[in-house]
C-alpha positions in Angstrom: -14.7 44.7 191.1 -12.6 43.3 188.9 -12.9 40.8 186.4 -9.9 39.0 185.4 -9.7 36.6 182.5 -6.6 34.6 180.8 -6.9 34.5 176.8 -6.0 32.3 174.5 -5.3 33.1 170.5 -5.5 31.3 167.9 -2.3 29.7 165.9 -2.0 32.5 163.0 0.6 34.8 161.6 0.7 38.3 163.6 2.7 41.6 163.3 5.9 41.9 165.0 5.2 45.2 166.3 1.8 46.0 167.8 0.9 49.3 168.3 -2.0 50.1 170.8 -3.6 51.8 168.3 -3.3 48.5 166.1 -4.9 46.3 169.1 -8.1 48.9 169.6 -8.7 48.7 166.1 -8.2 44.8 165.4 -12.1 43.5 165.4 -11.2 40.0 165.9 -9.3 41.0 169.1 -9.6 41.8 172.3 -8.7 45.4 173.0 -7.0 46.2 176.2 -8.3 49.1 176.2 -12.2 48.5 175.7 -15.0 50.2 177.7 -16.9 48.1 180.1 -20.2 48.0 178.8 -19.3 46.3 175.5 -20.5 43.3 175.8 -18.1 40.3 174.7 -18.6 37.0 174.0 -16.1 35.1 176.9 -14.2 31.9 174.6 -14.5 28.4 176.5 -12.1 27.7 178.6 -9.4 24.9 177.0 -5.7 23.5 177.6 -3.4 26.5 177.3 -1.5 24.1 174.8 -4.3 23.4 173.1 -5.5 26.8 172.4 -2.0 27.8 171.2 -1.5 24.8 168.7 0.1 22.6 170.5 3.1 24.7 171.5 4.4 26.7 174.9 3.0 30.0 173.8 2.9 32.2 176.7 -0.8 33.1 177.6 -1.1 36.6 178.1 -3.4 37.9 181.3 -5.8 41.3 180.7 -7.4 43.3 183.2 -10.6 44.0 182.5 -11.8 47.9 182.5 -14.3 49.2 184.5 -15.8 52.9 184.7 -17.2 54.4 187.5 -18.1 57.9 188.4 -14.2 59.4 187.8 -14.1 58.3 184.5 -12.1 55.0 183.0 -9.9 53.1 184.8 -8.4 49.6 184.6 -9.0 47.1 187.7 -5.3 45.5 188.1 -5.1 41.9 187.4 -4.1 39.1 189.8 -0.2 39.6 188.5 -0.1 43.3 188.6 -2.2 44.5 191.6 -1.7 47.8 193.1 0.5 48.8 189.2 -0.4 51.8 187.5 -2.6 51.1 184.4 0.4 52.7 182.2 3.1 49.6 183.0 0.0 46.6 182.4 -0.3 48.0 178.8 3.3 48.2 177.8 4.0 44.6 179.6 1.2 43.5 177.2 2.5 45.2 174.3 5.7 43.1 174.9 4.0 40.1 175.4 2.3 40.3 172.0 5.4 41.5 170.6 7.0 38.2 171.9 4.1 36.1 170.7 4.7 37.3 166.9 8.1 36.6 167.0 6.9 32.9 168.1 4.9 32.7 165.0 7.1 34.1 162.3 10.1 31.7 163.6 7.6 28.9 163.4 6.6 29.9 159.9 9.7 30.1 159.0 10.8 26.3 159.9 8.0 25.1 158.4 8.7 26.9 155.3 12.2 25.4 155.4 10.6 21.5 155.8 8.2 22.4 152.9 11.5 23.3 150.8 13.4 20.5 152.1 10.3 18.1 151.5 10.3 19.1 148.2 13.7 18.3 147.1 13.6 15.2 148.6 10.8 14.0 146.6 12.2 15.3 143.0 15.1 13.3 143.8 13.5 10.2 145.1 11.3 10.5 141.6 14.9 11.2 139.5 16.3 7.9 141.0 12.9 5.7 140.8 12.8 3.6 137.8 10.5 5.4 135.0 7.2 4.3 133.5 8.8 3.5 130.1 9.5 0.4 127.6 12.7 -0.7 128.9 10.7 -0.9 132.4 8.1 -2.3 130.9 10.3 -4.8 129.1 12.0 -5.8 132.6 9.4 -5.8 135.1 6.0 -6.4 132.9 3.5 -4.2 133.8 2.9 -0.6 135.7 2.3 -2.9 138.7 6.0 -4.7 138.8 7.1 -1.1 138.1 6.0 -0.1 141.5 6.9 -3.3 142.9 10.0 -2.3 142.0 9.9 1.2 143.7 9.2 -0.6 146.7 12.0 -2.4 146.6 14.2 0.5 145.7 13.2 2.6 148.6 13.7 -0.5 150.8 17.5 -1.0 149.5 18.7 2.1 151.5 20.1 5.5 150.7 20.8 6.7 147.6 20.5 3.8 145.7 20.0 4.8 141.6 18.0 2.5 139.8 19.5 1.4 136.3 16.3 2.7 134.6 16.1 5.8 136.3 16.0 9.0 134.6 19.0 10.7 136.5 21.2 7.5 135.2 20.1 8.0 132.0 20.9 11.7 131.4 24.3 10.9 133.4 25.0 8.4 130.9 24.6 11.0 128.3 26.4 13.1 130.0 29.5 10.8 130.4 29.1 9.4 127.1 29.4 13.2 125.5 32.8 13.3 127.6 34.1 10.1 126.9 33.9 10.9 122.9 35.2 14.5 123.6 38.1 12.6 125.4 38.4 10.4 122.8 39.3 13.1 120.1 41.0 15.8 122.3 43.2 13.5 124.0 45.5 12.2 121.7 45.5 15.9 120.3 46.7 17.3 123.3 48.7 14.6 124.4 51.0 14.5 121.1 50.7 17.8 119.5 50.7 20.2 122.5 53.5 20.9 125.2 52.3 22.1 128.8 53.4 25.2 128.4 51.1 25.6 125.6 47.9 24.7 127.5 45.1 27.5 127.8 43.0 27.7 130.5 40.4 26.5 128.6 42.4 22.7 128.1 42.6 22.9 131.6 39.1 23.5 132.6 38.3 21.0 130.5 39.9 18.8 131.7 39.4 19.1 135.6 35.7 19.6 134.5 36.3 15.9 133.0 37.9 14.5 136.1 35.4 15.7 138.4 33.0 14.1 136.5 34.9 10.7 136.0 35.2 10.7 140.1 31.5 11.2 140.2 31.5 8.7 137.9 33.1 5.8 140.3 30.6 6.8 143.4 27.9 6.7 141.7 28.8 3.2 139.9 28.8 2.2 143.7 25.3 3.1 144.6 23.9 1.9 140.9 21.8 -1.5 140.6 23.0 -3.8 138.5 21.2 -5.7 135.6 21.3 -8.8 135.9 19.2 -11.7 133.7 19.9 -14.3 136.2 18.1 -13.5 139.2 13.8 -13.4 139.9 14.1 -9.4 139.9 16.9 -8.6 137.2 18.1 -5.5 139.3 20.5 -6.4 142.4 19.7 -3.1 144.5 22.1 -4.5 147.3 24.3 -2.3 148.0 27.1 -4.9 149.2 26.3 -7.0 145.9 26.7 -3.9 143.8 30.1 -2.8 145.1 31.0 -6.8 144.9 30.2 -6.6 141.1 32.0 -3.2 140.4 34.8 -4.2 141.9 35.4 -7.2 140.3 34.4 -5.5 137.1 34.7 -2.3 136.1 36.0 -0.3 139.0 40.3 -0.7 138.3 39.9 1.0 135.0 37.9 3.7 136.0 39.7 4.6 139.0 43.2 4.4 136.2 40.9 6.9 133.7 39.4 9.1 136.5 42.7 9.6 138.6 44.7 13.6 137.1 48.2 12.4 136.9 49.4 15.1 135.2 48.1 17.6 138.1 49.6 15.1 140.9 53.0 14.7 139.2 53.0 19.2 139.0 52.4 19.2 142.6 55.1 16.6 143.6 57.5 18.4 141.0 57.7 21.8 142.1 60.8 22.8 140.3 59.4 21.5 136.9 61.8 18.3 136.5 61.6 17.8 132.7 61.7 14.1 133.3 58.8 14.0 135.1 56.6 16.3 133.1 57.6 14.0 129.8 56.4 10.9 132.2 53.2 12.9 133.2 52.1 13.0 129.5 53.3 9.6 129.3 50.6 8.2 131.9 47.8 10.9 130.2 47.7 8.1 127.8 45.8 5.7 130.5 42.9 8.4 130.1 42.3 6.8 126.2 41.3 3.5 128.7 38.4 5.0 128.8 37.3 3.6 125.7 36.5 0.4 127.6 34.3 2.5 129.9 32.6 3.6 126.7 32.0 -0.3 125.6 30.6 -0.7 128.7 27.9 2.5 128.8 27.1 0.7 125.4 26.3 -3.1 126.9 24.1 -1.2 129.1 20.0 -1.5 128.3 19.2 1.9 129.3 21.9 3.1 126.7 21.0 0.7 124.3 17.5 1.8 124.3 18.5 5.0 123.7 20.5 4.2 120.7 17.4 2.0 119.4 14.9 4.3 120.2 16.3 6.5 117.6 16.8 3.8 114.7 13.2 2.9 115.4 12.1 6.2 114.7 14.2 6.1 111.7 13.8 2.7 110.4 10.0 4.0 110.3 10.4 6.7 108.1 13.2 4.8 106.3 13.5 1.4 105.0 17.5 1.7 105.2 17.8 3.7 108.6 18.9 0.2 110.5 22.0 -0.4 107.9 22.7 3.2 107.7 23.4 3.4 111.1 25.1 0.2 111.1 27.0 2.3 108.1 27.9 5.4 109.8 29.1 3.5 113.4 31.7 1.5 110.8 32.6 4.4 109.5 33.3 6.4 112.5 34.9 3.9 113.9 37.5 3.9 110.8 37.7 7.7 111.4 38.5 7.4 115.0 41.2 4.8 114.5 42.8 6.9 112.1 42.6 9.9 114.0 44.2 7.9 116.5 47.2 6.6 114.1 47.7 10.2 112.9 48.7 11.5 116.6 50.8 8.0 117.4 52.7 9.4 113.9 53.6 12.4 115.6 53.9 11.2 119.3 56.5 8.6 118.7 58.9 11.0 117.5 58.0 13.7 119.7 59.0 11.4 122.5 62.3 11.0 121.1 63.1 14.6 120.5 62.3 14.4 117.0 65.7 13.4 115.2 66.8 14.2 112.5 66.5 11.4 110.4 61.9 11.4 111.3 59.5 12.3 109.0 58.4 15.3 111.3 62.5 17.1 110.9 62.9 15.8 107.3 59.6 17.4 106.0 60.5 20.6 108.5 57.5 20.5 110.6 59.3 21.0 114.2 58.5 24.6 114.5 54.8 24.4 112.4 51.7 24.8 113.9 49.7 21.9 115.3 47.0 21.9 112.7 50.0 21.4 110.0 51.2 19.0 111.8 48.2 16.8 112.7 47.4 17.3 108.8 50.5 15.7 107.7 50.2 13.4 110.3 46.4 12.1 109.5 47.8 12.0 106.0 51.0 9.5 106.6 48.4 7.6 108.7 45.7 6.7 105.7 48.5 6.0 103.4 49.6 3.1 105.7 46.1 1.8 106.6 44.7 1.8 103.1 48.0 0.4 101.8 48.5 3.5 99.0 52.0 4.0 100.1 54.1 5.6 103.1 53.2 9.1 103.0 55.6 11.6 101.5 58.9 9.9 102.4 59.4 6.3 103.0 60.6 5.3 107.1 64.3 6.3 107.8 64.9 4.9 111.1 64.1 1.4 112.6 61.4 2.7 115.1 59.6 4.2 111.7 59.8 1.3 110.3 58.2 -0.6 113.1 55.2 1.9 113.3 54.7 2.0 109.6 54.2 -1.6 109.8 52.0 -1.8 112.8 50.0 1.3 111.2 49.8 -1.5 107.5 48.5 -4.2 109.7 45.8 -2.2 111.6 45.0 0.0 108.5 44.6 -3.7 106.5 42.9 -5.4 109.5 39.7 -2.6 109.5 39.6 -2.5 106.0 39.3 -6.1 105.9 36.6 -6.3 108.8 34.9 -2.8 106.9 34.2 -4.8 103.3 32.6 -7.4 105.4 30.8 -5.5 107.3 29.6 -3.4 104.0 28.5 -6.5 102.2 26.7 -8.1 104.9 24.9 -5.1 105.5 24.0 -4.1 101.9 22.8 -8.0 101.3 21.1 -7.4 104.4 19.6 -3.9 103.2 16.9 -5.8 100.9 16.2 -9.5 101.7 13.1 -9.8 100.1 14.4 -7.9 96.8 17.3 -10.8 97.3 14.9 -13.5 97.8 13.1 -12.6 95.1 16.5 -12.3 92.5 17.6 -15.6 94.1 13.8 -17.4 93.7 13.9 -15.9 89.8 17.4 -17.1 89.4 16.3 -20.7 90.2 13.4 -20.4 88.1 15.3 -19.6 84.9 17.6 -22.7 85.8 15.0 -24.8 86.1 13.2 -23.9 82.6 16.6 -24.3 81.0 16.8 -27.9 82.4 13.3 -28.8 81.1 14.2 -27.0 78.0 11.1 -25.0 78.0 9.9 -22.8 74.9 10.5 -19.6 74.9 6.8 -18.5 75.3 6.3 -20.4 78.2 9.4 -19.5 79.8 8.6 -15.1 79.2 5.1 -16.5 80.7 6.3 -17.7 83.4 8.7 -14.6 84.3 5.8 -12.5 83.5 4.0 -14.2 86.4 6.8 -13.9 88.6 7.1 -10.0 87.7 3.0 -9.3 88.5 2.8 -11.5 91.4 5.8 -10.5 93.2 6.8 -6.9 92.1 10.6 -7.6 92.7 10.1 -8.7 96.7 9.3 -11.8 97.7 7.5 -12.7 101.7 6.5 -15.8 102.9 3.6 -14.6 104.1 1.9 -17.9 105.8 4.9 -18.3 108.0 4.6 -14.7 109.0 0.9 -14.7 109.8 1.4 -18.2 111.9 4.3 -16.6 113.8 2.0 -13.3 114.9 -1.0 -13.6 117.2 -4.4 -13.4 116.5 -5.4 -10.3 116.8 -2.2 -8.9 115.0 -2.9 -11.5 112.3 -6.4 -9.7 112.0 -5.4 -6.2 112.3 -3.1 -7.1 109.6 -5.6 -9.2 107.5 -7.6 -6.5 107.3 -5.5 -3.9 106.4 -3.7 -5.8 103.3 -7.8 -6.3 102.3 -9.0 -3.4 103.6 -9.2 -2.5 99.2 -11.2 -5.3 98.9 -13.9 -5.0 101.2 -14.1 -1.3 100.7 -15.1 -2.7 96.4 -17.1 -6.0 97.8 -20.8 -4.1 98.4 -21.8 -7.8 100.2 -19.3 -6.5 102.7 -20.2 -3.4 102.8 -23.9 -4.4 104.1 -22.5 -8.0 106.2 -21.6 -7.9 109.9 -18.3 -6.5 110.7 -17.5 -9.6 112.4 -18.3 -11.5 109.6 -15.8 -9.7 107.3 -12.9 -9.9 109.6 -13.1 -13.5 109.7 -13.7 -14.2 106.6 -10.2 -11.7 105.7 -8.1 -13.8 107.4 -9.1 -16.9 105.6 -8.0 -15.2 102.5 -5.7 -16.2 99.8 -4.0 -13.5 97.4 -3.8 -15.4 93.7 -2.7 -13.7 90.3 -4.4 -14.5 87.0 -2.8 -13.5 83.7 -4.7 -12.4 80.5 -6.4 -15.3 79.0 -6.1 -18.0 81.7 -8.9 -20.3 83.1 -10.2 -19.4 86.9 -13.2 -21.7 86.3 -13.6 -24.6 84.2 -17.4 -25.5 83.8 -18.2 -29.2 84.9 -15.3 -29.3 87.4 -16.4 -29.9 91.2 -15.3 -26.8 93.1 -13.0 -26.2 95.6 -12.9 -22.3 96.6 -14.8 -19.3 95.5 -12.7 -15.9 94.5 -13.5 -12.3 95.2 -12.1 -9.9 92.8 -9.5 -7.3 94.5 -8.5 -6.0 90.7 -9.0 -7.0 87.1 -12.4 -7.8 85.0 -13.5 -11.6 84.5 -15.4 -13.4 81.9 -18.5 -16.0 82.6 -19.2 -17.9 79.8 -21.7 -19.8 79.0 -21.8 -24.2 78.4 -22.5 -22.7 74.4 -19.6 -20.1 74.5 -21.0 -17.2 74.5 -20.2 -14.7 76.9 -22.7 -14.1 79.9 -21.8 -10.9 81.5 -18.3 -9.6 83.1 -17.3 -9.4 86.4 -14.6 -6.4 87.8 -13.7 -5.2 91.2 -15.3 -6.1 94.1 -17.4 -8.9 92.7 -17.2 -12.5 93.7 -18.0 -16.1 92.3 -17.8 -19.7 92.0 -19.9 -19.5 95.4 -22.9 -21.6 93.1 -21.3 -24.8 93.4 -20.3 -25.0 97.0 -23.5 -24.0 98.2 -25.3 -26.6 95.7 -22.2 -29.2 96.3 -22.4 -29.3 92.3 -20.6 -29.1 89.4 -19.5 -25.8 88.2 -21.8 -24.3 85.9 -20.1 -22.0 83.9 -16.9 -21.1 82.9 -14.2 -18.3 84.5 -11.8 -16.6 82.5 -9.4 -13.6 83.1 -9.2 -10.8 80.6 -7.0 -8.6 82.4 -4.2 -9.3 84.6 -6.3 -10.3 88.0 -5.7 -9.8 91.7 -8.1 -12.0 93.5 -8.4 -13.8 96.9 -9.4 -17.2 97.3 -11.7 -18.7 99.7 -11.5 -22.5 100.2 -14.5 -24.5 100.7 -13.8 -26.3 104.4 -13.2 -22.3 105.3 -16.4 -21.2 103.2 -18.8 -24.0 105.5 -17.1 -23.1 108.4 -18.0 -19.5 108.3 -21.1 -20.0 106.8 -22.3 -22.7 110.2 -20.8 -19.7 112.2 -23.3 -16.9 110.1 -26.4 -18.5 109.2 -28.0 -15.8 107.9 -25.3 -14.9 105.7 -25.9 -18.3 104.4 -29.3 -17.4 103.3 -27.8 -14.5 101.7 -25.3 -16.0 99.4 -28.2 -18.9 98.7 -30.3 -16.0 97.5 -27.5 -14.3 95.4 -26.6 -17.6 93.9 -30.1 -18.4 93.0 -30.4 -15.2 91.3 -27.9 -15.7 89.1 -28.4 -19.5 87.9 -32.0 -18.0 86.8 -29.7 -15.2 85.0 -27.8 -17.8 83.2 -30.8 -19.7 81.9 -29.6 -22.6 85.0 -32.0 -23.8 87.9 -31.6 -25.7 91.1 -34.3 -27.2 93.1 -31.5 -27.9 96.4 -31.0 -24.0 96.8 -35.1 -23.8 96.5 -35.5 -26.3 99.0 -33.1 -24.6 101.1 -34.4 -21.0 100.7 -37.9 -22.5 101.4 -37.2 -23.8 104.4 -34.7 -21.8 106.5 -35.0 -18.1 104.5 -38.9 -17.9 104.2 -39.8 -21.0 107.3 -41.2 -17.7 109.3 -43.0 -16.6 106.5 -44.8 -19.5 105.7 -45.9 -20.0 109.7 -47.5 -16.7 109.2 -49.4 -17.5 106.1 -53.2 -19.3 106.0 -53.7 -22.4 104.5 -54.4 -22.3 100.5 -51.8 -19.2 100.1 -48.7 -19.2 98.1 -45.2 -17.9 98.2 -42.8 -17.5 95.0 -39.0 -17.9 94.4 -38.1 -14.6 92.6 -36.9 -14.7 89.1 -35.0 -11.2 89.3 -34.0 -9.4 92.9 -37.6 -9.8 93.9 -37.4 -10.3 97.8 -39.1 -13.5 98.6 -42.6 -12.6 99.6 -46.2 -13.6 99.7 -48.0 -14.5 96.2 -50.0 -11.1 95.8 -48.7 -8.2 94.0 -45.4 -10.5 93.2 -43.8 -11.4 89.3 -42.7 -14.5 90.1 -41.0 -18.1 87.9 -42.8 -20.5 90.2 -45.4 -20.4 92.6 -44.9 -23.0 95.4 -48.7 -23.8 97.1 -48.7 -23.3 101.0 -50.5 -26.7 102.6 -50.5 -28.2 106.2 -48.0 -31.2 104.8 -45.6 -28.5 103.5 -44.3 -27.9 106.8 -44.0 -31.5 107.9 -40.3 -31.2 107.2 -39.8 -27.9 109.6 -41.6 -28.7 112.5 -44.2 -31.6 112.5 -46.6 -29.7 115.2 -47.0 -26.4 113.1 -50.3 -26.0 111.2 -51.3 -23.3 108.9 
């Protein structure tokens, strides 16, 4: 009998030709042409759609072959009973064939999605604002940022952000035509005749046109930045084209329109007239300048401009007023550029007669580069006021231009030397701070009539202690935050507490606050730091320079250089001062006041204990004793100590740098007995 089966494939790319050959062979299929006694595993049946992928396949229907006594033969299937075996396999063949072509066209559309998919993305990422500091700036964080792509994506089609990469690199792009405009332009316009165009001018410039179109409808789908509202981009579409029109939009349409190409196509026959009023209206293309001042109010193009003096003014202190510098200057250039062509246009336009500049000095018939030369040259002799050129103005309409050419010329120049002196008194303020600070300084000892001595003194001071610039440093540090105002704390002392060794071994935490208490002081040779028997009122670390401690008799104790520290003695003893301080070198030091010095030291108690112990040490060096730092040692450095201790033992303050330790094995100046009543002060329920 026959057993006849329907089966389904699986979704998968297959040949577009099947051979029978190719179908015996496959092992994953099944072969029309398989002996009966194979066995075969029969696939559940499921939804024809189902099995195919979800898609109308056609299901293809196999007879199953069966052998009996005469050899092979196929049973015929419910479709194709009573066929020869011969037509069932080619009608399969063709069904296959059918069912690969299925496949490859549905490859082949979702190949095209994939691509399509793609494209749409990079462009949806191209017009999304970027994650950089002018987003940042607007919109706070990476989390407004996205905020903002949100709102973007709900605005509509095509909408460009303002901080999106593709309008930045199109605002490069325009702004490299608008200055190639800017300078060909008035070239072409007065120095050229149609007829003399090269197809390279004229690629040029529909190249430019194209792109000033562009220009327009893209200004029409591009947020605008605006301070006044919560989200500082209007992404409104409406709003948008509102704002350009009222704006920007008449002057761009004027710059963007070809007049010259529109007035050759309405003038077939070539109408002089109308050619002459063609290059006439080219002159509305130099309105683009005003498209160029507004690419530069933009942020995005500003950034990019600051961005790069940034860099510079980071490598070079005079990177922010040389560029300052080189925009005057090319400004200058390009308005003489400018005055140079109008030189030559005028007459042009008036057939150059015989009584111009451009017939007198026979350059009708020379070539455009000798004329633009002679041209520049007339030009700078009327703006810098040096004379008229090479002949004076024959006719009335010379005049006029020579005079409008003085006035412009005069007018930059003017606004130049201002511009130049703000910017080179701006170059330096602290070096003319400092000139303007000396400057009252010598006034004022000439008032007071002081003597010469004490006025090179004086000057002397000013010389070491502010090397030629002059900061207010207080004001700068109070106008930072606190962490900048540690980062740079540190770094201005980062000398010092690399020389201090009691920094070296305190907490890192400790340092850093006691830097930004600080004060930077300058001590010439032979002054006073330290007068012994004064009350103190800060203690001084030494940054650079060596010290002298005298003694009350005058000798000289020892001498402190970099990275020592002292005066500490007194405001831990709330004493006089008990020697005397003086410079031998010039001195950098930094001060420490005593409110700041009690503060820190309640904040770091143990560091207490260690300046007690280093200031004990060094009254027992100088021959001086004080029973307040003993008391104070005893009780807070060694109270643990003592707890541990039996009754009748001893401990001893250390003469040297002896630790403070038990009695045995120690070289001490005074034993101090351990009893029960010695610890009646620390804690009245301890016993020993």
């Amino acid at each position: 009998m026959a057993d006849n089966r329907k089966v389904g494939f699986q979704r998968g790319p297959l040949p577009g030709r099947l051979s029978p050959l190719t179908v015996v062979k496959h092992p994953n299929k099944i072969s029309p042409l398989a002996l009966n006694n194979e066995k075969k595993s029969e696939p559940p049946e499921k939804d024809s759609k189902l099995r195919n992928g979800g898609s109308d396949i056609p299901e293809v229907t196999i007879s199953k072959p069966v052998q009996d006594e005469a050899g092979v033969r196929n049973c015929p299937s419910s479709s194709s009973v009573g066929g020869p075996s011969e037509q069932n396999t080619k009608e399969t063949l063709e069904k296959f064939t059918l069912l690969g072509d299925l496949y490859r066209k549905r490859e082949s559309d979702d190949g095209e999605n994939i691509k399509t998919s793609f494209i749409q993305k990079r462009l949806w990422t191209m017009l999304q604002p970027n994650d950089n500091k002018l987003s940042m700036k607007l919109f706070g964080s990476k989390r407004g940022i996205q905020k903002e792509k949100k709102r973007l994506k709900a605005a509509g089609f095509f909408i460009i952000h303002p901080c999106s990469s593709f309008r930045f690199y199109w605002d490069l792009v325009m702004v490299l035509l608008l200055m190639a405009n800017l300078i060909v332009l008035p070239v072409i316009i007065s120095f050229f005749r149609n007829e003399e165009l090269s197809a390279g001018w004229i690629t040029f410039n529909c190249f430019s046109d194209t792109f000033f179109i562009l220009d327009v409808v893209f200004n029409f789908r591009t947020g605008v930045m605006d301070q006044k509202t919560a989200e500082q981009v209007i992404l409104e579409p409406a709003v948008i084209a509102v704002h350009y029109l009222k704006t920007w939009f008449t002057i761009d349409v004027v710059s963007a329109v070809p007049f010259d190409y529109i007035f050759l196509l309405i003038d077939e026959d070539g109408n002089p007239k109308i050619l002459d009023l063609s290059r006439a209206l080219r002159i509305l293309r130099l309105f683009k300048l005003l498209s160029l001042l507004r690419l530069l109010r933009l942020s995005r193009l500003l950034r990019f401009v600051r961005q790069w003096e940034q860099h510079f003014l980071q490598v070079f202190n005079v990177a922010n007023a040389f560029m300052k510098i080189f925009k005057l200057i090319c400004m200058m250039m390009l308005i003489g550029h400018w005055n140079g062509c109008l030189q030559f246009l005028v007459p042009m336009l008036q057939d150059f007669p015989s009584h111009s500049w451009v017939t007198i000095n026979g350059l009708i018939d020379a070539s455009w580069w000798d004329q633009y030369s002679w041209a520049v040259f007339k030009a700078m002799s009327h703006m810098l006021c040096i004379g008229y050129g090479r002949f004076p103005p024959q006719s009335l309409t010379d005049l006029w231009l020579t005079m409008i050419s003085m006035v412009s010329g005069a007018t930059c120049f003017a606004l130049f030397i201002g511009h130049a002196t703000n910017l080179i008194q701006s170059m330096d303020t602290s070096s003319r701070q400092y000139r303007e600070k000396v400057a009252q300084v010598e006034e004022y000892m000439a008032y007071r009539k002081l003597p010469k001595e004490m006025r090179e003194a004086v000057m002397d001071f000013y010389e070491h202690r502010y090397n030629g610039k002059m900061f207010d440093e207080e004001k700068i540090y109070g106008e930072v935050s606190q962490t900048l105002r540690m980062s740079i704390a540190n770094y201005n002392c980062r000398d010092l507490v690399a020389s201090v060794p009691f920094f070296n071994e305190a907490d890192p935490t400790f340092v850093a606050r006691v830097v930004t208490l600080l004060k930077f002081e300058l001590f010439q040779p032979g002054d006073i730091i330290i007068k012994e028997g004064t009350f103190g009122d800060r203690m001084y670390f030494i940054q650079q320079g060596i010290v002298d401690i005298i003694t009350a008799e005058g000798s000289l104790a020892t001498s402190l250089s970099d990275g020592s520290f002292f005066g500490e003695i007194c405001l831990l003893t709330e004493e006089r001062r008990v020697a005397t301080v003086q410079s031998e070198t010039y001195c950098q030091l930094y001060s420490l006041s005593v409110d700041n010095f009690q503060m820190i030291l309640n904040e770091y108690p143990e560091m207490r204990r260690t300046m007690e112990q280093i200031a004990l040490r060094r009254l027992t060096k100088i021959g001086r004793s004080s029973s307040l730092l003993r008391s104070k040692i005893l009780q807070s450095s060694d109270a643990d100590l003592m707890f541990k201790l039996p009754a009748g033992s001893s401990i001893c303050i250390p003469k040297d740098k002896t630790p403070i330790s038990g009695s045995e094995g120690t070289d001490s100046e005074e034993v101090i007995a351990v009893t029960n009543t010695s610890f009646s002060a620390l804690d009245e329920t301890a016993t020993v």
